[in-house]
DRENLUMMAR-72332 format. One line per field, with one value per residue: residue number from 1; y, z, x of N, C-alpha, C, O in turn. Coordinates in steps of 0.05 Angstrom, whole numbers, plus 5000, padded with zeros to 4 digits. Layout:
BEGIN
num = c(NUM, ...)
n.north = c(Y, ...)
n.up = c(Z, ...)
n.east = c(X, ...)
ca.north = c(Y, ...)
ca.up = c(Z, ...)
ca.east = c(X, ...)
c.north = c(Y, ...)
c.up = c(Z, ...)
c.east = c(X, ...)
o.north = c(Y, ...)
o.up = c(Z, ...)
o.east = c(X, ...)
REM end
This chain:
BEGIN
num = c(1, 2, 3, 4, 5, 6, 7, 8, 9, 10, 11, 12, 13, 14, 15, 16, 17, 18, 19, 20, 21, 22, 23, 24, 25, 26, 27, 28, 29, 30, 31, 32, 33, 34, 35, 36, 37, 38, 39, 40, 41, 42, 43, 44, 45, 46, 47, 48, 49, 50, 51, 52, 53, 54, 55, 56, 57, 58, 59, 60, 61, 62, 63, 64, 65, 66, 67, 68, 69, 70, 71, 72, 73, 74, 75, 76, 77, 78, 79, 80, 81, 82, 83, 84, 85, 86, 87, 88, 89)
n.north = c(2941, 2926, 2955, 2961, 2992, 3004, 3036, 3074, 3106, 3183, 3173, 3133, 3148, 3203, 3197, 3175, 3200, 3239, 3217, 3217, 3267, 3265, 3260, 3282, 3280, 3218, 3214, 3227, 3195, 3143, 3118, 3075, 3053, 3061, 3021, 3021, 3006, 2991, 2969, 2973, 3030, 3055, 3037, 3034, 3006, 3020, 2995, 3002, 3001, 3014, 3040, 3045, 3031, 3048, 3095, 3107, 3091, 3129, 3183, 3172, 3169, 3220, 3289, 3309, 3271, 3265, 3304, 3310, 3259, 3269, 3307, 3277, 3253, 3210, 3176, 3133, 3072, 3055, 3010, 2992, 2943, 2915, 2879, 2828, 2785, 2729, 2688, 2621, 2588)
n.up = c(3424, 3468, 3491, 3533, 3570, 3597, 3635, 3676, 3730, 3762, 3808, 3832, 3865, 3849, 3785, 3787, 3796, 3760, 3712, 3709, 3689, 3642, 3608, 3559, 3526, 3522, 3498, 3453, 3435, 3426, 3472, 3512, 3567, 3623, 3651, 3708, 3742, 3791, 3793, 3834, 3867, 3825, 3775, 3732, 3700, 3646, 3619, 3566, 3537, 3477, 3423, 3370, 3353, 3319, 3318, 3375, 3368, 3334, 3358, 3409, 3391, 3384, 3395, 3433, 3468, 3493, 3523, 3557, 3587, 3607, 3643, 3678, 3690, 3685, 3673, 3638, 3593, 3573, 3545, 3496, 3484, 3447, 3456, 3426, 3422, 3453, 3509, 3527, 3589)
n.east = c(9432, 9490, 9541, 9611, 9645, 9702, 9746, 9802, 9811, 9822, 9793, 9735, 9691, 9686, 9689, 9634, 9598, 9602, 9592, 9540, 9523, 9523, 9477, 9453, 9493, 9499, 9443, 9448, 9474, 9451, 9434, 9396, 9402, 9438, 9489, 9526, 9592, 9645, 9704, 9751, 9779, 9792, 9786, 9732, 9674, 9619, 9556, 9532, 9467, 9443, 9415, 9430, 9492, 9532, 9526, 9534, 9591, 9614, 9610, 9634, 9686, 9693, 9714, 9689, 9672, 9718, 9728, 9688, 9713, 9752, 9731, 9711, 9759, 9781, 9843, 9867, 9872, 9825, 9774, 9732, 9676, 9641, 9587, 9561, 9543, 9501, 9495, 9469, 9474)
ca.north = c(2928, 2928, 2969, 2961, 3008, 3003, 3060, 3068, 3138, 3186, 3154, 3122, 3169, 3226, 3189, 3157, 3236, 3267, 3208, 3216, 3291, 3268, 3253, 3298, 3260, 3192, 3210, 3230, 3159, 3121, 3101, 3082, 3054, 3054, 3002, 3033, 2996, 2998, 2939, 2987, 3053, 3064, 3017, 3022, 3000, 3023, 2985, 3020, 2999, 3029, 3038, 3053, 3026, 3063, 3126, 3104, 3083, 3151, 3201, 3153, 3179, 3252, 3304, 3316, 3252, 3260, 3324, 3287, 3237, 3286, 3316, 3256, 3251, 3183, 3176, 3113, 3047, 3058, 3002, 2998, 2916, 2909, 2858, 2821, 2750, 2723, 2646, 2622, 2560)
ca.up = c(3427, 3490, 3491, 3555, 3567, 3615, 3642, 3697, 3740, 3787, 3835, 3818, 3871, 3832, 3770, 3781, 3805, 3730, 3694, 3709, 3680, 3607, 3603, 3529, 3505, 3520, 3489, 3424, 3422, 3418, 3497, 3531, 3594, 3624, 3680, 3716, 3766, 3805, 3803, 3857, 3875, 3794, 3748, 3736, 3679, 3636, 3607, 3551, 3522, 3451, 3397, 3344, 3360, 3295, 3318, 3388, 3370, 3326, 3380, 3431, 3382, 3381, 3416, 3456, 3482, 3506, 3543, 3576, 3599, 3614, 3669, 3695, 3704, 3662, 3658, 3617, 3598, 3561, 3532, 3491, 3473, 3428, 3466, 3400, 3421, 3480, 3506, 3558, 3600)
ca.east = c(9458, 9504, 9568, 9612, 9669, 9725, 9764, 9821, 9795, 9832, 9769, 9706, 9662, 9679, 9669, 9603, 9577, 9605, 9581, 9513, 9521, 9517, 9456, 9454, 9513, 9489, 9423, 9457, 9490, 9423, 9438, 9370, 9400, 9465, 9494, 9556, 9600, 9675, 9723, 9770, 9774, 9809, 9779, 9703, 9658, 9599, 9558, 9511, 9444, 9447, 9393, 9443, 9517, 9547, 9526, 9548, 9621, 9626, 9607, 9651, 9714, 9693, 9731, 9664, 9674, 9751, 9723, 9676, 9723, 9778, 9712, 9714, 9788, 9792, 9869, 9870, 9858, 9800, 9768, 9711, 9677, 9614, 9571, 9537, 9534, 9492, 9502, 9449, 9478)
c.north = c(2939, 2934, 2974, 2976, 3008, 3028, 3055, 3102, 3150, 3170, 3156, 3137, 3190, 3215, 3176, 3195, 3252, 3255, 3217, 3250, 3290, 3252, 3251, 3278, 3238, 3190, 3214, 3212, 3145, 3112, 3107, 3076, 3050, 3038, 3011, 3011, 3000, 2971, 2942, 3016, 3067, 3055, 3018, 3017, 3019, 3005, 3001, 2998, 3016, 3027, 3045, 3054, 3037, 3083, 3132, 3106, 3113, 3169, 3190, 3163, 3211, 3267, 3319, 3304, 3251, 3284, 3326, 3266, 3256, 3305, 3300, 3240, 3216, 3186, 3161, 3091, 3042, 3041, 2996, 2960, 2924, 2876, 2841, 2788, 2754, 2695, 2651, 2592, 2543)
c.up = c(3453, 3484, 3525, 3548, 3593, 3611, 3675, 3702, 3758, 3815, 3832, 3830, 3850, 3799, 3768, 3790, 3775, 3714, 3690, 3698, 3648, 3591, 3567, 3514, 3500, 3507, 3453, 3416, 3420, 3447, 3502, 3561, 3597, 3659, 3686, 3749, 3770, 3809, 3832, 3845, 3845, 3780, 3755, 3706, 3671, 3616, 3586, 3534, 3496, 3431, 3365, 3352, 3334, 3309, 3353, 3390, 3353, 3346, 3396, 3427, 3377, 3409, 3445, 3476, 3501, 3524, 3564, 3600, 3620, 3644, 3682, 3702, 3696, 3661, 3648, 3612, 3595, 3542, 3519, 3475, 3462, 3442, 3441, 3407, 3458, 3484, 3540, 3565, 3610)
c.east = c(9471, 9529, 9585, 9642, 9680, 9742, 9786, 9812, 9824, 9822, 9740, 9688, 9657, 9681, 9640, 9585, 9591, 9599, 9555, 9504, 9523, 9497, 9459, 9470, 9503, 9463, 9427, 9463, 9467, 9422, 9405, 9371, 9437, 9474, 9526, 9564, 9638, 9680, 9735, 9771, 9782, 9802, 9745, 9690, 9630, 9585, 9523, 9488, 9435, 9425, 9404, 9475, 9544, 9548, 9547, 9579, 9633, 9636, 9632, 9681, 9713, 9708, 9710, 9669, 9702, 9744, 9714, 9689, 9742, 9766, 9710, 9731, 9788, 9831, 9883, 9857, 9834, 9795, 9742, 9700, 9639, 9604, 9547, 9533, 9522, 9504, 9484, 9465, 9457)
o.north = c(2961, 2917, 2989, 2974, 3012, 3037, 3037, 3119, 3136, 3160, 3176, 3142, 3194, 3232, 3170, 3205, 3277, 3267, 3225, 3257, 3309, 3238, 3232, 3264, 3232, 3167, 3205, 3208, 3128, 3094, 3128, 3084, 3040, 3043, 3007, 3005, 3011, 2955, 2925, 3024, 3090, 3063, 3008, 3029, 3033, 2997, 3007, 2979, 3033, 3003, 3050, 3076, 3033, 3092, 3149, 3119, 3120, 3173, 3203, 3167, 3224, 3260, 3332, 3314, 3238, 3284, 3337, 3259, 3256, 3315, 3307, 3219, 3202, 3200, 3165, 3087, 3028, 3046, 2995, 2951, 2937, 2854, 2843, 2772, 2769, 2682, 2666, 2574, 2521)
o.up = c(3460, 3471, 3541, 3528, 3611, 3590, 3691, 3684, 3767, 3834, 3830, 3818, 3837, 3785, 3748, 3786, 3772, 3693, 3668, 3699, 3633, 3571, 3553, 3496, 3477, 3502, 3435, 3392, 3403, 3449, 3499, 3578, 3581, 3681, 3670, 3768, 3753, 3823, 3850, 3822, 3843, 3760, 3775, 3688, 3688, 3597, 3595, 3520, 3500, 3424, 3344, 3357, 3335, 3316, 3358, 3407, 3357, 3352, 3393, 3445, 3367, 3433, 3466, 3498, 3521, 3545, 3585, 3622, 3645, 3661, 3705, 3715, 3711, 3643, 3646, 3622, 3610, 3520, 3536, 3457, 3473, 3436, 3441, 3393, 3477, 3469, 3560, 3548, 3619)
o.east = c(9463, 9541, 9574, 9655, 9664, 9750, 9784, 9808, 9842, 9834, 9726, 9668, 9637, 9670, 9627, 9563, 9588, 9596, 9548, 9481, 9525, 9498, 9464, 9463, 9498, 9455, 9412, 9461, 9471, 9404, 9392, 9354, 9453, 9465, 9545, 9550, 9652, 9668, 9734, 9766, 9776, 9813, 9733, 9702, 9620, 9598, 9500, 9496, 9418, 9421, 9392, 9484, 9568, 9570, 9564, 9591, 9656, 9660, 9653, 9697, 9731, 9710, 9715, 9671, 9704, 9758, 9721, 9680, 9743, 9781, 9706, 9728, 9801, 9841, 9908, 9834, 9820, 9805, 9725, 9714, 9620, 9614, 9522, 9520, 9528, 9518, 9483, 9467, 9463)
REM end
């Protein structure tokens, strides 16, 4: 399953260089791949490849996880969407 998360950053260089430092974590969530991108220099996305989206969305609310964020200077606007439908045009 696909899990995409939205965040608002101090600045997306130095988030996309402390994301890539939780490896561990993301392997605890079931993640097997992850797609990261920047709307603007403050707003960037994740979007997670999950093998277990329970265990995902637990971890996601653990205080591990806000520590994590808080290393990567996250300072809001954190949204989290469950990708469960496709649609092909």
């Amino acid at each position: 399953m696909l899990i995409a998360v939205r965040a608002e950053v101090e600045s997306a260089d130095h988030w996309k260089e402390n994301f890539k430092k939780h490896g561990d974590l993301f392997k605890s969530q079931g993640v097997t791949l992850a797609h990261i991108g920047v709307a603007n220099d403050d707003t960037v996305i994740a979007v997670f490849d999950t093998t277990d989206p329970d265990e995902f969305i637990r971890i996601f609310n653990d205080p591990a996880t806000s520590e994590a964020m808080s290393e990567d200077k996250i300072t809001g606007g954190v949204e989290m969407f469950l990708l469960d439908e496709t649609f092909k045009p």
